[in-house]
C-alpha positions as CSV (number, residue, x, y, z in Angstrom):
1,X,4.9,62.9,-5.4
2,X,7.7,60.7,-5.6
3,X,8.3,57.2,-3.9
4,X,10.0,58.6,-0.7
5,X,6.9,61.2,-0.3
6,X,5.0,57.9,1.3
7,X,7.4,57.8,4.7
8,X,6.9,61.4,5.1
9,X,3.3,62.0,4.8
10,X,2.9,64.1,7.8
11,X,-0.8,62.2,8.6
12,X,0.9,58.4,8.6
13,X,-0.4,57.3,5.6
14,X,2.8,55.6,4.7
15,X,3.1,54.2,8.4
16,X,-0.6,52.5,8.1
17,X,0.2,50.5,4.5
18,X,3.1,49.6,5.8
19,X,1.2,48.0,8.9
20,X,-1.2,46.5,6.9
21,X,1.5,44.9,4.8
22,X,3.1,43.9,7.7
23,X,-0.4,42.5,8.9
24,X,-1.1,41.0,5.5
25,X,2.4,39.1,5.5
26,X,1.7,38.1,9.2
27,X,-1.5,36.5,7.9
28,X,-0.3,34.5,4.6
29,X,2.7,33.1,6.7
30,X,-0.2,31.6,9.3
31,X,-2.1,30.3,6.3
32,X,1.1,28.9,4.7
33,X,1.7,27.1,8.3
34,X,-1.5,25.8,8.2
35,X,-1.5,24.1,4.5
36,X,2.5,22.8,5.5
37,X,0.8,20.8,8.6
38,X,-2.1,19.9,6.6
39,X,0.1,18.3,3.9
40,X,2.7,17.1,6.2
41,X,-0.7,15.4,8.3
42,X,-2.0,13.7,5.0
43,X,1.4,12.6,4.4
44,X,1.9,10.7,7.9
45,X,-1.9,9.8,7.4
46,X,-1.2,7.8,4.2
47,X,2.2,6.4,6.0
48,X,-0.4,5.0,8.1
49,X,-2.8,3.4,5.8
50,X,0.5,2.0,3.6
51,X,1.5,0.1,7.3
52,X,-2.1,-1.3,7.7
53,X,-2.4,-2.5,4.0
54,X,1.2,-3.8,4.0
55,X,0.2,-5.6,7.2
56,X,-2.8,-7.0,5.5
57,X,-1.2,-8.4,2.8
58,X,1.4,-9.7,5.4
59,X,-1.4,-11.5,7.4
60,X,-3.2,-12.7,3.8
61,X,0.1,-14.4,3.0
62,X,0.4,-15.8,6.6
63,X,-3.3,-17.3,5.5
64,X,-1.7,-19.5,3.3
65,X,1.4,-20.2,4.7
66,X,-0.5,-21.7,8.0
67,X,-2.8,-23.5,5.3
68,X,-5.9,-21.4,6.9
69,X,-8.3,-21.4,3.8
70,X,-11.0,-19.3,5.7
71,X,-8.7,-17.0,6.8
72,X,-7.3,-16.4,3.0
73,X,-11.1,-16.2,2.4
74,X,-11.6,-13.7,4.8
75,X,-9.1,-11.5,2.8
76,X,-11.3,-11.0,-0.7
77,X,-13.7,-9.0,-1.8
78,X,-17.2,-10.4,-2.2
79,X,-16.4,-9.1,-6.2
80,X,-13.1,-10.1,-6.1
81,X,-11.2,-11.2,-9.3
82,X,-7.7,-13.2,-10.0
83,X,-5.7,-13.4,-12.9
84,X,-3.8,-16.1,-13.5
85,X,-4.1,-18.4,-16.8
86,X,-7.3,-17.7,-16.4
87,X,-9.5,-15.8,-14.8
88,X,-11.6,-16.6,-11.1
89,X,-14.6,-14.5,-10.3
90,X,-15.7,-13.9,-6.3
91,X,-14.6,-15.8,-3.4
92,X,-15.8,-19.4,-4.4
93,X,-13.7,-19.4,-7.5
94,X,-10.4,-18.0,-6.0
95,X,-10.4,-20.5,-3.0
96,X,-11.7,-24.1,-5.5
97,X,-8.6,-22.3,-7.2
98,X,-5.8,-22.2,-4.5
99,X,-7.3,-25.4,-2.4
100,X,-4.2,-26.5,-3.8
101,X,-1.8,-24.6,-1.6
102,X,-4.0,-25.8,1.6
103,X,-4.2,-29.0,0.9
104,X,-1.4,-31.2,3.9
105,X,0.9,-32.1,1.4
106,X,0.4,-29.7,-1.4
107,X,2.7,-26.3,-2.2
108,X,4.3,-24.2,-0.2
109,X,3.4,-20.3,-1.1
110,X,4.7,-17.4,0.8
111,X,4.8,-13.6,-0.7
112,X,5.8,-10.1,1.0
113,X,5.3,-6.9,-0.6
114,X,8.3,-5.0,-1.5
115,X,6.1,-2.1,-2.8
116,X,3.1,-0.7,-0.8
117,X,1.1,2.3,-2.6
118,X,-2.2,3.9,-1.4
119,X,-4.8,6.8,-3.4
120,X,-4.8,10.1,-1.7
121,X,-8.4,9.5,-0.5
122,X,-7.2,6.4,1.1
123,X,-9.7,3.8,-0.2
124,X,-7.5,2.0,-3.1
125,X,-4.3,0.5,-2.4
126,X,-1.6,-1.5,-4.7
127,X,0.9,-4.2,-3.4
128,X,3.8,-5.3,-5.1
129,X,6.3,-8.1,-4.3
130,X,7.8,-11.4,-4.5
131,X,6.4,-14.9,-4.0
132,X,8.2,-18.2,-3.9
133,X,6.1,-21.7,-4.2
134,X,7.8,-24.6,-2.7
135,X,6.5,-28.4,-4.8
136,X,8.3,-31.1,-4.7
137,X,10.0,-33.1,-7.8
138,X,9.3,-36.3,-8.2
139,X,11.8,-37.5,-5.7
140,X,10.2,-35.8,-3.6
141,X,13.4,-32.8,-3.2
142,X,11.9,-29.8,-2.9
143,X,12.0,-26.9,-6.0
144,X,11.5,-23.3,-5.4
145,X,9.5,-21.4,-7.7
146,X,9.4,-17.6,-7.4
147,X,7.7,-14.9,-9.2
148,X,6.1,-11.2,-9.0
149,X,2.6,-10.4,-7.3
150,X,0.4,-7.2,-8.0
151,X,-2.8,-6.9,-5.5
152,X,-5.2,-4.3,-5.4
153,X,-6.8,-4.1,-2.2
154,X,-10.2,-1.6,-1.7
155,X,-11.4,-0.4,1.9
156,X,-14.9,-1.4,2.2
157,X,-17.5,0.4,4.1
158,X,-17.1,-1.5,7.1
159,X,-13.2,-0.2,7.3
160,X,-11.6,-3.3,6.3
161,X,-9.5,-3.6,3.7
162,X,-10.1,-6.3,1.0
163,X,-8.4,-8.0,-1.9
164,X,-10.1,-6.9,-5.2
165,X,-7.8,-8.0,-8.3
166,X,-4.3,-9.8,-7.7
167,X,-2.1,-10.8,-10.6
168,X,1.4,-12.5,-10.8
169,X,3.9,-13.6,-13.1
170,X,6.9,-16.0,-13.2
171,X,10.5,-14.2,-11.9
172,X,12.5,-13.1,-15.2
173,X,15.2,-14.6,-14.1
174,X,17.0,-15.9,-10.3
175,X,15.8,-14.0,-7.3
176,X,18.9,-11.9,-6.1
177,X,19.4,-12.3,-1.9
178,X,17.5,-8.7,-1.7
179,X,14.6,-10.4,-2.8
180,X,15.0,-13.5,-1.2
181,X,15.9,-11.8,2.3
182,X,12.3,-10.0,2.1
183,X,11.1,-13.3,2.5
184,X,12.7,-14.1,5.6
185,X,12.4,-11.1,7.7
186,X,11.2,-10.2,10.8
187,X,7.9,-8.5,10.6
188,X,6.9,-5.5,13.0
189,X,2.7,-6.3,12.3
């Protein structure tokens, strides 16, 4: 029998592979439809979840910028840990820590995140970004201070999510207006 013998089977042999093929092909291009919106759902699904964490770390900023020290509070993690010079363990530590930035008179601290990256399952979340501290000299002029912050923020059981670790450093070198517009832009939280 040779390959063409197939489309002339007198009993429709030929005609019923083919169908099932055709059947088969129908099938695999449903399941591949299926696994596109699936992936393209996780993907707007994580979209999501970067807005409400970058929102977060929006309104954790706004915290200290409004000099709100139980609102920063309300931010951590009861296990929370920062990393400066050294390091402050849970709640209590971090916020003897910054009193300084809530105190009337004291610093100025704003940061935005420029970066905003969230684990597949959704329950571990990185920001990234810019901060500038505003002090004053000792004539009183103000000095601007920027650097880089790193925050990762967990979902807890409740749904919230929560600061666990945070991390900066000092700037390299001059912000560049980019950096310094981030600062100053209209939020849509």
């Amino acid at each position: 029998m040779n390959r063409f013998s197939l489309f002339h089977n007198p009993d429709g042999e030929a005609l019923r592979v083919a169908l099932s093929y055709t059947q088969g092909m129908v099938k695999f291009a449903h399941f591949a439809t299926l696994i596109l919106v699936a992936i393209t759902a996780s993907a707007d699904e994580i979209s999501d979840v970067e807005a409400d964490v970058r929102c977060q770390e929006i309104a954790f900023s706004r915290s200290a910028e409004n000099k709100n020290i139980e609102s920063f509070r309300s931010f951590l993690d009861s296990d929370a840990r920062f990393v400066g010079r050294s390091v402050d363990r849970g709640p209590d530590e971090i916020t003897t820590a910054w009193e300084i930035f809530f105190a009337e008179e004291g610093p100025a601290i704003k940061w935005r995140p420029q970066f905003v990256e969230v684990l597949e399952d959704g329950m571990l979340a990185l920001t990234r970004g810019p901060y500038r501290v505003i002090s004053k000299d000792d004539d009183g002029k103000p000095v601007e201070h920027w650097g880089t912050f790193n925050s990762i923020w967990r979902k807890n059981v409740g749904g919230r999510w929560r600061v666990v670790f945070d991390a900066g450093s000092d700037a390299a070198k001059p912000p560049n207006e980019e950096t310094k517009a981030l600062l100053e832009q209209e939020e849509i939280c």
